[in-house]
PDB file of N, H, CA, C and O in Angstrom:
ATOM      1  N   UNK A   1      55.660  22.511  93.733  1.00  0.00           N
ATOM      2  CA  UNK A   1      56.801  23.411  93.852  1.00  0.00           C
ATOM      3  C   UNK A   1      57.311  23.354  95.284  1.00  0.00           C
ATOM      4  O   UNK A   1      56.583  23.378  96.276  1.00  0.00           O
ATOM      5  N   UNK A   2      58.734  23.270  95.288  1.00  0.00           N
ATOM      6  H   UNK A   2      59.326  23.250  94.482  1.00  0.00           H
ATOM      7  CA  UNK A   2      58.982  22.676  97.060  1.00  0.00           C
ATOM      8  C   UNK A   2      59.037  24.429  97.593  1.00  0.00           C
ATOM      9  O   UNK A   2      59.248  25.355  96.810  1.00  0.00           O
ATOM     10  N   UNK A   3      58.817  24.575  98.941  1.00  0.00           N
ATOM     11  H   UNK A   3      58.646  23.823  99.577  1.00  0.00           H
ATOM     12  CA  UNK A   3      58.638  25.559  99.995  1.00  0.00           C
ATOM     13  C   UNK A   3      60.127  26.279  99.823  1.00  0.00           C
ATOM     14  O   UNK A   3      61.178  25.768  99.436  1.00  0.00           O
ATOM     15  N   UNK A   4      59.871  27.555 100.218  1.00  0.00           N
ATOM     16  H   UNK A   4      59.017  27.970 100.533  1.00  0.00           H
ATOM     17  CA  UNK A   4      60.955  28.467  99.678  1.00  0.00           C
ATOM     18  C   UNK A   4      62.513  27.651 100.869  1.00  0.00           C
ATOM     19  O   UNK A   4      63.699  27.367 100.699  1.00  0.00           O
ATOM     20  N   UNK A   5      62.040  27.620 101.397  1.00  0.00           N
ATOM     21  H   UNK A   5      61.077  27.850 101.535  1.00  0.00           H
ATOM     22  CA  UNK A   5      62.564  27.539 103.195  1.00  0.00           C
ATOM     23  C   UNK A   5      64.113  26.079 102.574  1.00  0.00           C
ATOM     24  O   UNK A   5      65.340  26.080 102.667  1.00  0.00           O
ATOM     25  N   UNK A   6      62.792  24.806 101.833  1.00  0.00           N
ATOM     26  H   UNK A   6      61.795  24.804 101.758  1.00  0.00           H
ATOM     27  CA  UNK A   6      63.939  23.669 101.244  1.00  0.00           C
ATOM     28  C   UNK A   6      64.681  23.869  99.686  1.00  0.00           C
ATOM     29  O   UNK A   6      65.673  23.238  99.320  1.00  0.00           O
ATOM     30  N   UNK A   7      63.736  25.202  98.632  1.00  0.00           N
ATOM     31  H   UNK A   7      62.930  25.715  98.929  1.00  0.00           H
ATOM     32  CA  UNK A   7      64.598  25.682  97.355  1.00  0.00           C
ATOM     33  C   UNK A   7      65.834  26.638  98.409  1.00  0.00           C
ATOM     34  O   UNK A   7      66.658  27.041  97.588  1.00  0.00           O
ATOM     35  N   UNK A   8      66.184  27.039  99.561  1.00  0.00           N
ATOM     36  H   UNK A   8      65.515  26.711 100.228  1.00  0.00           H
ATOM     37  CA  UNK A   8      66.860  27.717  99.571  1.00  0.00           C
ATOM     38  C   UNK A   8      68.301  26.892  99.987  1.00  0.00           C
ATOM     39  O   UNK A   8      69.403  26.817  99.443  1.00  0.00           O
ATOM     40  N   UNK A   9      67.722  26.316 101.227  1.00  0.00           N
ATOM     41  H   UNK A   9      66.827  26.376 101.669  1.00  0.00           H
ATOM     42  CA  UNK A   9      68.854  24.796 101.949  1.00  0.00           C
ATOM     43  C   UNK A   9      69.465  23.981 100.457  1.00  0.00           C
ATOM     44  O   UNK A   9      70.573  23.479 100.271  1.00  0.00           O
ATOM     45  N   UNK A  10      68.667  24.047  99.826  1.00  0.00           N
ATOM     46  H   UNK A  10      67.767  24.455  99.977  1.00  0.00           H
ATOM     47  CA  UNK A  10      68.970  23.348  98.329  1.00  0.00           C
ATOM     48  C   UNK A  10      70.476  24.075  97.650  1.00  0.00           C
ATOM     49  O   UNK A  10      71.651  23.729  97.530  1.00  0.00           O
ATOM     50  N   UNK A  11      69.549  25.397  97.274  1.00  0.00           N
ATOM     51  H   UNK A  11      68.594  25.678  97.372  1.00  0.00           H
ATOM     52  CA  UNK A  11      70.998  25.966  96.675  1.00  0.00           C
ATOM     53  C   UNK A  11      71.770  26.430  97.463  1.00  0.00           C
ATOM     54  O   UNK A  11      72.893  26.554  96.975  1.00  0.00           O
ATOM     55  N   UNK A  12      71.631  26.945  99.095  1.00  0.00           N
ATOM     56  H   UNK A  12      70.718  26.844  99.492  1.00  0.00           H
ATOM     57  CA  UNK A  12      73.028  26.864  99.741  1.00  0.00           C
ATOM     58  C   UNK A  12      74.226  25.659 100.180  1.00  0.00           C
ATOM     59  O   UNK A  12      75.412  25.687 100.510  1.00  0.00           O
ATOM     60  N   UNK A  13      73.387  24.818 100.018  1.00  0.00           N
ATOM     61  H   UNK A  13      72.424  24.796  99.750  1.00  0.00           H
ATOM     62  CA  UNK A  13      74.136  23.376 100.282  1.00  0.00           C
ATOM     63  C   UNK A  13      73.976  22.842 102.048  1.00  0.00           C
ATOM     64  O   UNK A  13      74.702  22.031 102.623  1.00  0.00           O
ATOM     65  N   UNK A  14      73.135  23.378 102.453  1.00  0.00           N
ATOM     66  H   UNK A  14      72.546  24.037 101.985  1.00  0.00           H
ATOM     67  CA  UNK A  14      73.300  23.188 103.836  1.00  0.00           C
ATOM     68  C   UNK A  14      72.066  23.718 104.878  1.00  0.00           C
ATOM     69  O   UNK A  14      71.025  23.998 104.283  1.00  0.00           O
ATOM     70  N   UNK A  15      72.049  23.831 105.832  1.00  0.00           N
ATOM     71  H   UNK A  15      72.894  23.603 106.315  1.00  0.00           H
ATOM     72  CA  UNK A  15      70.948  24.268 106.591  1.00  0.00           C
ATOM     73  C   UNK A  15      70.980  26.144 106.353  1.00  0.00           C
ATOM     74  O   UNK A  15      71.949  26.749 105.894  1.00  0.00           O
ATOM     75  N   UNK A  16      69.981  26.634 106.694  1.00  0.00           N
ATOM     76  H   UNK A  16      69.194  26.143 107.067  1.00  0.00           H
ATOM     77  CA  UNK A  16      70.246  28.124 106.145  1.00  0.00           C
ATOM     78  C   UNK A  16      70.280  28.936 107.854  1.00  0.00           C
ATOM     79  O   UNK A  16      69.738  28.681 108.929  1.00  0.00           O
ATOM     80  N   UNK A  17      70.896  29.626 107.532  1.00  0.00           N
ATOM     81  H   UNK A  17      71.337  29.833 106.659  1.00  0.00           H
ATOM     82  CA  UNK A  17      71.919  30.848 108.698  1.00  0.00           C
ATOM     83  C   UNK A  17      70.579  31.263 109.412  1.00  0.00           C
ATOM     84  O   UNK A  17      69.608  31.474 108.685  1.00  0.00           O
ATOM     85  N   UNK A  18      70.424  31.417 110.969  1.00  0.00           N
ATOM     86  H   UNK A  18      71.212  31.245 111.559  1.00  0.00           H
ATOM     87  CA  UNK A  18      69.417  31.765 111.426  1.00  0.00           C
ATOM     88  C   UNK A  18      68.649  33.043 111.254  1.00  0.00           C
ATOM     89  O   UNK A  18      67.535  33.229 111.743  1.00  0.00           O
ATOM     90  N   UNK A  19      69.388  34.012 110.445  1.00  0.00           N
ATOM     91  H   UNK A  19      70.294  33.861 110.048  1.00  0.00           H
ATOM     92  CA  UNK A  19      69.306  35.586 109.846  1.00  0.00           C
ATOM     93  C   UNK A  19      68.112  35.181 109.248  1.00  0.00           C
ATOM     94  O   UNK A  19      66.977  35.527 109.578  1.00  0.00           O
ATOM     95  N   UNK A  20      68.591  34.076 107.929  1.00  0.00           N
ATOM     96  H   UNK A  20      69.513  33.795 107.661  1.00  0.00           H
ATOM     97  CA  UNK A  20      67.321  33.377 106.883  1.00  0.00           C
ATOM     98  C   UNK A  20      66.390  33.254 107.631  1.00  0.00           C
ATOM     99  O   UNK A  20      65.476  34.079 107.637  1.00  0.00           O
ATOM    100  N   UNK A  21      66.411  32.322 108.333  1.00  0.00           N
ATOM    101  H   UNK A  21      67.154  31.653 108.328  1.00  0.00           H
ATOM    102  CA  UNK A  21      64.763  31.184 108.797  1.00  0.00           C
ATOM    103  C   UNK A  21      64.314  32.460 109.222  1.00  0.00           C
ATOM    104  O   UNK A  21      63.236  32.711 108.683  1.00  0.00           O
ATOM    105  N   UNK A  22      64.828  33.656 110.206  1.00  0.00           N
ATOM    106  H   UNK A  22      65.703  33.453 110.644  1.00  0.00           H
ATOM    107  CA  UNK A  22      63.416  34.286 110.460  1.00  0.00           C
ATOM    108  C   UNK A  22      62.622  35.470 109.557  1.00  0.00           C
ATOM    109  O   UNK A  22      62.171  36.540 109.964  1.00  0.00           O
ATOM    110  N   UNK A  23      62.608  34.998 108.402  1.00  0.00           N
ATOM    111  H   UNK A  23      62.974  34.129 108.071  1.00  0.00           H
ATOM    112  CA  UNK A  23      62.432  35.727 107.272  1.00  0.00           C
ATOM    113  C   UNK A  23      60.835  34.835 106.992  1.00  0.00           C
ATOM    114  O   UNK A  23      60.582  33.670 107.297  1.00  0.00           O
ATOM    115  N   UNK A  24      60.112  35.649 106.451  1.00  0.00           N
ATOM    116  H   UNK A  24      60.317  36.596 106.203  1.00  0.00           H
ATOM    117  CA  UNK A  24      58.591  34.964 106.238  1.00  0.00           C
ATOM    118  C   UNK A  24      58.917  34.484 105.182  1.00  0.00           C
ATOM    119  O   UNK A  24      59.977  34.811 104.648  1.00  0.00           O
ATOM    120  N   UNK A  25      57.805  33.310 104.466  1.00  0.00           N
ATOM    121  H   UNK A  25      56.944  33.045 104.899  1.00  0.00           H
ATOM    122  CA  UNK A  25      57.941  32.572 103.170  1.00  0.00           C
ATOM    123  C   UNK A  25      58.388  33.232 101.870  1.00  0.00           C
ATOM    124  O   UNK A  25      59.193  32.934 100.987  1.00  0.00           O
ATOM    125  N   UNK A  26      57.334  34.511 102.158  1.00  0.00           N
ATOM    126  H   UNK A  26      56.680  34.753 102.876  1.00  0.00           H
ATOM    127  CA  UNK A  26      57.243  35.440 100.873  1.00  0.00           C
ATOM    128  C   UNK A  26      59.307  36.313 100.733  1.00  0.00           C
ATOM    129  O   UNK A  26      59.990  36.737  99.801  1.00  0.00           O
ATOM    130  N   UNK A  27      59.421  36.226 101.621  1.00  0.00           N
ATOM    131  H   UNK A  27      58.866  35.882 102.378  1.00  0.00           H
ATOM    132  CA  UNK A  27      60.993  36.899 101.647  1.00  0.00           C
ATOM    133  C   UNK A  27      61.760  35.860 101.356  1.00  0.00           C
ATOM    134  O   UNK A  27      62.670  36.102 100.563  1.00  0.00           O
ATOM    135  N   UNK A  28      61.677  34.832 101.734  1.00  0.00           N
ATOM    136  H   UNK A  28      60.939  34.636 102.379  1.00  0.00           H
ATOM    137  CA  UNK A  28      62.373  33.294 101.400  1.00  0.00           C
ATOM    138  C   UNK A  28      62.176  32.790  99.965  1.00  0.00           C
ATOM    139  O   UNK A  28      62.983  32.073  99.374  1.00  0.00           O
ATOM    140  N   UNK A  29      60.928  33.277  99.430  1.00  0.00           N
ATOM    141  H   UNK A  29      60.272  33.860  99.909  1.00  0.00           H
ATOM    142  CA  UNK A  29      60.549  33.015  97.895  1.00  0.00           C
ATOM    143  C   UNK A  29      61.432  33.830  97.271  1.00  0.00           C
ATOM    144  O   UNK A  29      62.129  33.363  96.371  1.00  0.00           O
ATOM    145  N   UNK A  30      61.537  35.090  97.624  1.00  0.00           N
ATOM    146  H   UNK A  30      60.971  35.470  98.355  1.00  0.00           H
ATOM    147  CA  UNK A  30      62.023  36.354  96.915  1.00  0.00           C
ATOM    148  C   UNK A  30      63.706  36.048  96.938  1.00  0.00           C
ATOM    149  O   UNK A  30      64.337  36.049  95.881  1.00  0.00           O
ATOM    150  N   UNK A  31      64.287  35.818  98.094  1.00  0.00           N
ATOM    151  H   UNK A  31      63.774  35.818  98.953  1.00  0.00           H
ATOM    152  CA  UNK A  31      65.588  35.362  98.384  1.00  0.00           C
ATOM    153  C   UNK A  31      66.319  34.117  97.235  1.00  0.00           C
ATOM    154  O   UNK A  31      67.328  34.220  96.538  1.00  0.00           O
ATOM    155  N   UNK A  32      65.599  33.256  97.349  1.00  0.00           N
ATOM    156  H   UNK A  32      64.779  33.173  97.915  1.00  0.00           H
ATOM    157  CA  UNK A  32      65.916  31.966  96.287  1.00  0.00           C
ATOM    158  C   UNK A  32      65.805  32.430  94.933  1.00  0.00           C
ATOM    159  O   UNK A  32      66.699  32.436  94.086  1.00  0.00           O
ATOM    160  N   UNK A  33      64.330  32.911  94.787  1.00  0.00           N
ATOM    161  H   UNK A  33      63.604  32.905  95.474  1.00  0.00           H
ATOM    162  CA  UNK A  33      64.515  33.845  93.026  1.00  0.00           C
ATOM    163  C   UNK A  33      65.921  34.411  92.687  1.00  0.00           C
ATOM    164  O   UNK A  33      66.619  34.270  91.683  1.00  0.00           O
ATOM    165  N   UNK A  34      66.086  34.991  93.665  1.00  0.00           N
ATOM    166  H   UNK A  34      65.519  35.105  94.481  1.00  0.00           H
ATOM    167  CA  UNK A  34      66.981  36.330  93.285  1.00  0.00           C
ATOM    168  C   UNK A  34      68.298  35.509  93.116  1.00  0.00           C
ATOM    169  O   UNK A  34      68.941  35.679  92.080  1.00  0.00           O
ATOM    170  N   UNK A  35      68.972  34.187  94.533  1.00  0.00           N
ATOM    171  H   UNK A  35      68.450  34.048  95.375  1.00  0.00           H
ATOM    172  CA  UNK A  35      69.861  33.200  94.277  1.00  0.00           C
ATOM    173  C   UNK A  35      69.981  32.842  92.566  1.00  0.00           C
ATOM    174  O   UNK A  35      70.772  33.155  91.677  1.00  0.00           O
ATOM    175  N   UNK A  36      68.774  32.037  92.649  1.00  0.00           N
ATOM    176  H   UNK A  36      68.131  31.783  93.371  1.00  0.00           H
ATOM    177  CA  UNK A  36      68.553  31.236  91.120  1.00  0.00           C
ATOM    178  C   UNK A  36      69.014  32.141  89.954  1.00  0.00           C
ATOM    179  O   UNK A  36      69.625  31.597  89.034  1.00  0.00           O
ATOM    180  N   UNK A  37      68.757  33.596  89.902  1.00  0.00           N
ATOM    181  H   UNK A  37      68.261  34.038  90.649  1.00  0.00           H
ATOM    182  CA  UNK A  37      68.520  34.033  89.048  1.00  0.00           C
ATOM    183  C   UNK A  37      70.457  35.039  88.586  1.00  0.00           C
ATOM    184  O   UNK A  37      70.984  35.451  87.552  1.00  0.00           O
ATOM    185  N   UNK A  38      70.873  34.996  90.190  1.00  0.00           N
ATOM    186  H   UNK A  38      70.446  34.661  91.029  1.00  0.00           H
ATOM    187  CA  UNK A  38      72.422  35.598  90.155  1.00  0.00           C
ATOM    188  C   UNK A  38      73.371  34.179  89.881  1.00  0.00           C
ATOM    189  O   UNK A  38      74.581  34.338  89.716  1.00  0.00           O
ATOM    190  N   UNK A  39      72.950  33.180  89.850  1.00  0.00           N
ATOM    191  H   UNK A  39      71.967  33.052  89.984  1.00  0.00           H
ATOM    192  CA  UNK A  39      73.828  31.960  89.643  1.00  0.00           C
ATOM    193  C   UNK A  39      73.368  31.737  88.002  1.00  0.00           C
ATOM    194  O   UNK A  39      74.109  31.249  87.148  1.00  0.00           O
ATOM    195  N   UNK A  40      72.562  32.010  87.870  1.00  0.00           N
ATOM    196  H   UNK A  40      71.960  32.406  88.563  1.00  0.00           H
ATOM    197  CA  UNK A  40      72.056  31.466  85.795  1.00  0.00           C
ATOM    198  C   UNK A  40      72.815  33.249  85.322  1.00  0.00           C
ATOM    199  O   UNK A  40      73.566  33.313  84.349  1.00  0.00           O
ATOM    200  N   UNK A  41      72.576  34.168  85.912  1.00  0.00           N
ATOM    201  H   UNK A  41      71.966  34.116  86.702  1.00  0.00           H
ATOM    202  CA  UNK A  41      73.792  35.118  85.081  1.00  0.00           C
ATOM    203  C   UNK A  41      75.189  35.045  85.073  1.00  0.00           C
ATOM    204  O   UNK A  41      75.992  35.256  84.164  1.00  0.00           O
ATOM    205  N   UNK A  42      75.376  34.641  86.482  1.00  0.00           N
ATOM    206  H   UNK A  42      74.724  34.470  87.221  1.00  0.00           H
ATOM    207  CA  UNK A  42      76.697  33.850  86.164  1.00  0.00           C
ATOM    208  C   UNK A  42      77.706  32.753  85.260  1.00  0.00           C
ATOM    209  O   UNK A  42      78.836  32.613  84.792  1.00  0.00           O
ATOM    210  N   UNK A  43      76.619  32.228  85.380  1.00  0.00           N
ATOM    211  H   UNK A  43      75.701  32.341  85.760  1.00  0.00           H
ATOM    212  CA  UNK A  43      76.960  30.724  84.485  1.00  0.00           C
ATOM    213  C   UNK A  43      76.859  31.525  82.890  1.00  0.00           C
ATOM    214  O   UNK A  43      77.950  31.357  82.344  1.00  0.00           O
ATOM    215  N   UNK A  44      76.043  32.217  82.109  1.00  0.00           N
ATOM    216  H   UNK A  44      75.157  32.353  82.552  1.00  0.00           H
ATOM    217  CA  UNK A  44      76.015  32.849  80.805  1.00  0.00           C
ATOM    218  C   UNK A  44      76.791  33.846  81.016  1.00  0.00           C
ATOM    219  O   UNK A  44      77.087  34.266  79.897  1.00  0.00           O
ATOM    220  N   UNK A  45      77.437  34.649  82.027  1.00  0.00           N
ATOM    221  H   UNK A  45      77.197  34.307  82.935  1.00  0.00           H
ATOM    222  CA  UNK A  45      79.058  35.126  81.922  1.00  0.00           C
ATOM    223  C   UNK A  45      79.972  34.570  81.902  1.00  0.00           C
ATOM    224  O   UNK A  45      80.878  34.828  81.109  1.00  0.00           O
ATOM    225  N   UNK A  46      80.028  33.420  82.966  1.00  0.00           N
ATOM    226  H   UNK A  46      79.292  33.210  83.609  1.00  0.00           H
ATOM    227  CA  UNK A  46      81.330  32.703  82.239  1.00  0.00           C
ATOM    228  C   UNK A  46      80.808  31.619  81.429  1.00  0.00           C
ATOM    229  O   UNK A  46      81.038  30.574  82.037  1.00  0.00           O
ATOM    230  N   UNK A  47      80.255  31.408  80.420  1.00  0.00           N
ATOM    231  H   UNK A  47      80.067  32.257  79.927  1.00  0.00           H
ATOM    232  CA  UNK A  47      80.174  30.775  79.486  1.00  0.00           C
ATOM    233  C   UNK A  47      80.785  31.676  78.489  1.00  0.00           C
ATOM    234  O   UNK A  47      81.758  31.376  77.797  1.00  0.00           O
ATOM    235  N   UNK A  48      80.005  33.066  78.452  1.00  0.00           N
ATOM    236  H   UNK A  48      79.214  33.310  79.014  1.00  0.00           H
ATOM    237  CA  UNK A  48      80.271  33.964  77.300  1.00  0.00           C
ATOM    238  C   UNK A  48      82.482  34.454  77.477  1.00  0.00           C
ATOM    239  O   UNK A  48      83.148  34.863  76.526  1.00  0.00           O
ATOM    240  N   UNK A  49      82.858  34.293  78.447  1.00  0.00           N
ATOM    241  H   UNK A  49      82.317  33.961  79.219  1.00  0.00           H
ATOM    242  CA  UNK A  49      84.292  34.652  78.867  1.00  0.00           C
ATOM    243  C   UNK A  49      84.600  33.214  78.422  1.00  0.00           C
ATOM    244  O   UNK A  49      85.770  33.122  78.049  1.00  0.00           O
ATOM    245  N   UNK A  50      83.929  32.093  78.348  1.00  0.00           N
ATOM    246  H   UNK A  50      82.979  32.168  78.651  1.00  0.00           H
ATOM    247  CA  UNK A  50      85.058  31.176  77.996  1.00  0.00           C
ATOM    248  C   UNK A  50      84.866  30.843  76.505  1.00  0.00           C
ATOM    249  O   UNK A  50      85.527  29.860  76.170  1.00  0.00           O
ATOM    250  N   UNK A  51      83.992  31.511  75.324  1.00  0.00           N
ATOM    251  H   UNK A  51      83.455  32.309  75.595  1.00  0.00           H
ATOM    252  CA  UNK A  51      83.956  31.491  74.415  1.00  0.00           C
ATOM    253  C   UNK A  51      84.695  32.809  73.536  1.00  0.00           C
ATOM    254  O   UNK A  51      84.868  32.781  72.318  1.00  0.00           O
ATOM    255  N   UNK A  52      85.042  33.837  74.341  1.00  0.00           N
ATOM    256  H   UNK A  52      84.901  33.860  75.331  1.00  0.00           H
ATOM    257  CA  UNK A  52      85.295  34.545  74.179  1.00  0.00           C
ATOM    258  C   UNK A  52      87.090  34.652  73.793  1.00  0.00           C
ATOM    259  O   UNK A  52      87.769  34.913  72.800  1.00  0.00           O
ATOM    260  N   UNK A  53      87.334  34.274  75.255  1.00  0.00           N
ATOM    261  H   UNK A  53      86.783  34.063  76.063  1.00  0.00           H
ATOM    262  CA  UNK A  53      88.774  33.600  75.314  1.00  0.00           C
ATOM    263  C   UNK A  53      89.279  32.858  74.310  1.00  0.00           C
ATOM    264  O   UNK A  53      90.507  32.823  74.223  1.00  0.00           O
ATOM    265  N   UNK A  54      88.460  32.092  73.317  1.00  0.00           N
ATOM    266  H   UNK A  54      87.463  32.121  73.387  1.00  0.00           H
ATOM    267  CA  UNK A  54      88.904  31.280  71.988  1.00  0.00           C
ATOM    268  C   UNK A  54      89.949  31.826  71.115  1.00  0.00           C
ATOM    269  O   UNK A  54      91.008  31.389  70.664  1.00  0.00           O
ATOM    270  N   UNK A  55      89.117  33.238  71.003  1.00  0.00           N
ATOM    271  H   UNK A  55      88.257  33.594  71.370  1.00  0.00           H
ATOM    272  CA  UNK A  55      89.671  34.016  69.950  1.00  0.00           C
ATOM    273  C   UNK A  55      91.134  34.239  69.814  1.00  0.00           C
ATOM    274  O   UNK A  55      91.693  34.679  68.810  1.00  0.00           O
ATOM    275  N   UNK A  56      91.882  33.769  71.306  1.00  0.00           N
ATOM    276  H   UNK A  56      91.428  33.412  72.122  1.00  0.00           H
ATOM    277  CA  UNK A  56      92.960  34.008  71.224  1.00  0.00           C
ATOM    278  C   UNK A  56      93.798  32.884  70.860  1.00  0.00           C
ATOM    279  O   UNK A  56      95.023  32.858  70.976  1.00  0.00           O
ATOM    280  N   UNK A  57      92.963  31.835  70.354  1.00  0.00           N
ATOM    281  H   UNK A  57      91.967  31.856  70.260  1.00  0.00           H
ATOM    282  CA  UNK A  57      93.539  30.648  70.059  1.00  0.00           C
ATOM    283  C   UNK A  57      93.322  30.157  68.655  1.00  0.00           C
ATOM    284  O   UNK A  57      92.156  30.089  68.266  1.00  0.00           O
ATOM    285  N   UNK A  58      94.220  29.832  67.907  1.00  0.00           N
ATOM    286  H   UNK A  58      95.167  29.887  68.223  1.00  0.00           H
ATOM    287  CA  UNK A  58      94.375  29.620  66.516  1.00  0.00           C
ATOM    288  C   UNK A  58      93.029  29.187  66.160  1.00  0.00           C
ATOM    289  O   UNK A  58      92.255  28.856  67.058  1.00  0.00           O
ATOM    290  N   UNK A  59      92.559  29.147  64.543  1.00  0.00           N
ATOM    291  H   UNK A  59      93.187  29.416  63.812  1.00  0.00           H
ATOM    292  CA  UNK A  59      91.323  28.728  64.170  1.00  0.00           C
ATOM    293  C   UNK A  59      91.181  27.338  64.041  1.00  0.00           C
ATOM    294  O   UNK A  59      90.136  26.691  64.109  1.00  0.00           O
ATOM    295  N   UNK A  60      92.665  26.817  63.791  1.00  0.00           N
ATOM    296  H   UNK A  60      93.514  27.342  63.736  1.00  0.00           H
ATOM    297  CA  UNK A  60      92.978  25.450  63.592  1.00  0.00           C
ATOM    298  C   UNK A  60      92.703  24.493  64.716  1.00  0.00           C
ATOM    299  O   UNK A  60      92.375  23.339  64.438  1.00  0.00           O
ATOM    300  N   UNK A  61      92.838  24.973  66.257  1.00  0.00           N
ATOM    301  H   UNK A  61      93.105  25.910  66.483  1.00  0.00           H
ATOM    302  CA  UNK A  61      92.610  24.475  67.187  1.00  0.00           C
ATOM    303  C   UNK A  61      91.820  24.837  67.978  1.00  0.00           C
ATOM    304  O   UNK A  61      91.948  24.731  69.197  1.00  0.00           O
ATOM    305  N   UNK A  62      90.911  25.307  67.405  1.00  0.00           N
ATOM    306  H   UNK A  62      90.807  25.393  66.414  1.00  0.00           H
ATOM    307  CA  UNK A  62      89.703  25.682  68.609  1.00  0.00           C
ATOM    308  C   UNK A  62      88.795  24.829  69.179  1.00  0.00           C
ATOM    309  O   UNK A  62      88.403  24.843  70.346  1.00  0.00           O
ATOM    310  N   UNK A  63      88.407  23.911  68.082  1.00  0.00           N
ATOM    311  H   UNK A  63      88.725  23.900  67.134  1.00  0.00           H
ATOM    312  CA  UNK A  63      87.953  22.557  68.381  1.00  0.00           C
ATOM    313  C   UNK A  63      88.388  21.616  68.891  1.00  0.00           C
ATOM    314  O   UNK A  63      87.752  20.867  69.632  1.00  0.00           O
ATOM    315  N   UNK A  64      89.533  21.503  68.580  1.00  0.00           N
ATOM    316  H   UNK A  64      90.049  22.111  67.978  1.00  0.00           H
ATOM    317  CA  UNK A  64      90.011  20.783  69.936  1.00  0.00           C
ATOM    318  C   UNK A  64      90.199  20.991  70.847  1.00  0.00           C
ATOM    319  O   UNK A  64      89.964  20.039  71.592  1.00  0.00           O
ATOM    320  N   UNK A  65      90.718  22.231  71.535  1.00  0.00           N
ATOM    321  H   UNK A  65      90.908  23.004  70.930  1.00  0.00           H
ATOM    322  CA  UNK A  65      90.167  22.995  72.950  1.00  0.00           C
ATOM    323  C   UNK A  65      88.930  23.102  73.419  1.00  0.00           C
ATOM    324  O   UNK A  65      88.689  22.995  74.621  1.00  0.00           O
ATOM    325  N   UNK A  66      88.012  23.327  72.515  1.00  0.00           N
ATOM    326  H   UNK A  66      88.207  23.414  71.538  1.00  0.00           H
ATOM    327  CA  UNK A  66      86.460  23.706  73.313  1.00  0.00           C
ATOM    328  C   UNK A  66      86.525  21.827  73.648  1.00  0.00           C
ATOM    329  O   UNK A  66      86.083  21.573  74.768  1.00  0.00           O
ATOM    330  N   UNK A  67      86.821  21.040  73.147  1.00  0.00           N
ATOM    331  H   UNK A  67      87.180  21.247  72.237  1.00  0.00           H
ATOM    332  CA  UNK A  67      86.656  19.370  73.749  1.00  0.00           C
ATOM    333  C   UNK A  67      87.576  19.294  74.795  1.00  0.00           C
ATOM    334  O   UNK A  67      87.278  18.611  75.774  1.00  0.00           O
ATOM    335  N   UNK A  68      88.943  20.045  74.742  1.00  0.00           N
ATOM    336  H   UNK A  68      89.186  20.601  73.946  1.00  0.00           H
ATOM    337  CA  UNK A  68      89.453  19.192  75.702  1.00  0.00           C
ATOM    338  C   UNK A  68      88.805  20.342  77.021  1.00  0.00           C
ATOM    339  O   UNK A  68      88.673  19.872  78.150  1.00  0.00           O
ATOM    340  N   UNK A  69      88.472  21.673  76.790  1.00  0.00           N
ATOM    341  H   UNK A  69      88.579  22.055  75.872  1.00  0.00           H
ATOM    342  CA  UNK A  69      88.143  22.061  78.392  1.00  0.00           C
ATOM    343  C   UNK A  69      86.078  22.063  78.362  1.00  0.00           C
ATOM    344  O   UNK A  69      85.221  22.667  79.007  1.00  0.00           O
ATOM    345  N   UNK A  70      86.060  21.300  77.532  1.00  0.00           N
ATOM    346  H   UNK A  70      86.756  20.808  77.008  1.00  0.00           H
ATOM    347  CA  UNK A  70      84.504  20.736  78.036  1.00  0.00           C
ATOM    348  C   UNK A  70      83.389  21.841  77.382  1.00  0.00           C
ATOM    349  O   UNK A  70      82.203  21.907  77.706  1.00  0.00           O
ATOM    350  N   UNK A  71      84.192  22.831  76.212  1.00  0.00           N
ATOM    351  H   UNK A  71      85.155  22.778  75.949  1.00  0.00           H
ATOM    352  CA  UNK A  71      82.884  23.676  75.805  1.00  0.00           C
ATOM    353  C   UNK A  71      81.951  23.630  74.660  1.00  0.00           C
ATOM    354  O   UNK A  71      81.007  24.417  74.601  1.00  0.00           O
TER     355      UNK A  71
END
């Protein structure tokens, strides 16, 4: 399991803000959880808003919308 310090540089995209680094491992573990875990509720909200949004679109063409915007 990689060190909280490189799961975090990971999901920020970049080196992490000096606020971060002086945070102990165990706060850096807790920090990335909490990342990981507000980006996967995100993603199943807007998944659920873009399935949702269908409804306003004929029954005839829903299938071809969920293909052409990738759902």
């Amino acid at each position: 399991m990689p060190g909280p310090t490189r799961g975090l540089a990971e999901q920020l995209g970049g080196p992490l803000p000096d606020g971060i680094e002086t945070l102990d491992d165990a706060n850096k573990q807790v920090l990335a959880e909490a990342l990981r875990e507000a980006r996967r509720q995100q993603a199943a909200a807007l998944s659920a808003a873009a399935e949702d949004s269908l409804k306003y679109v004929p029954a005839l063409l829903r299938g071809a919308v969920r293909k052409a915007v990738g759902l």
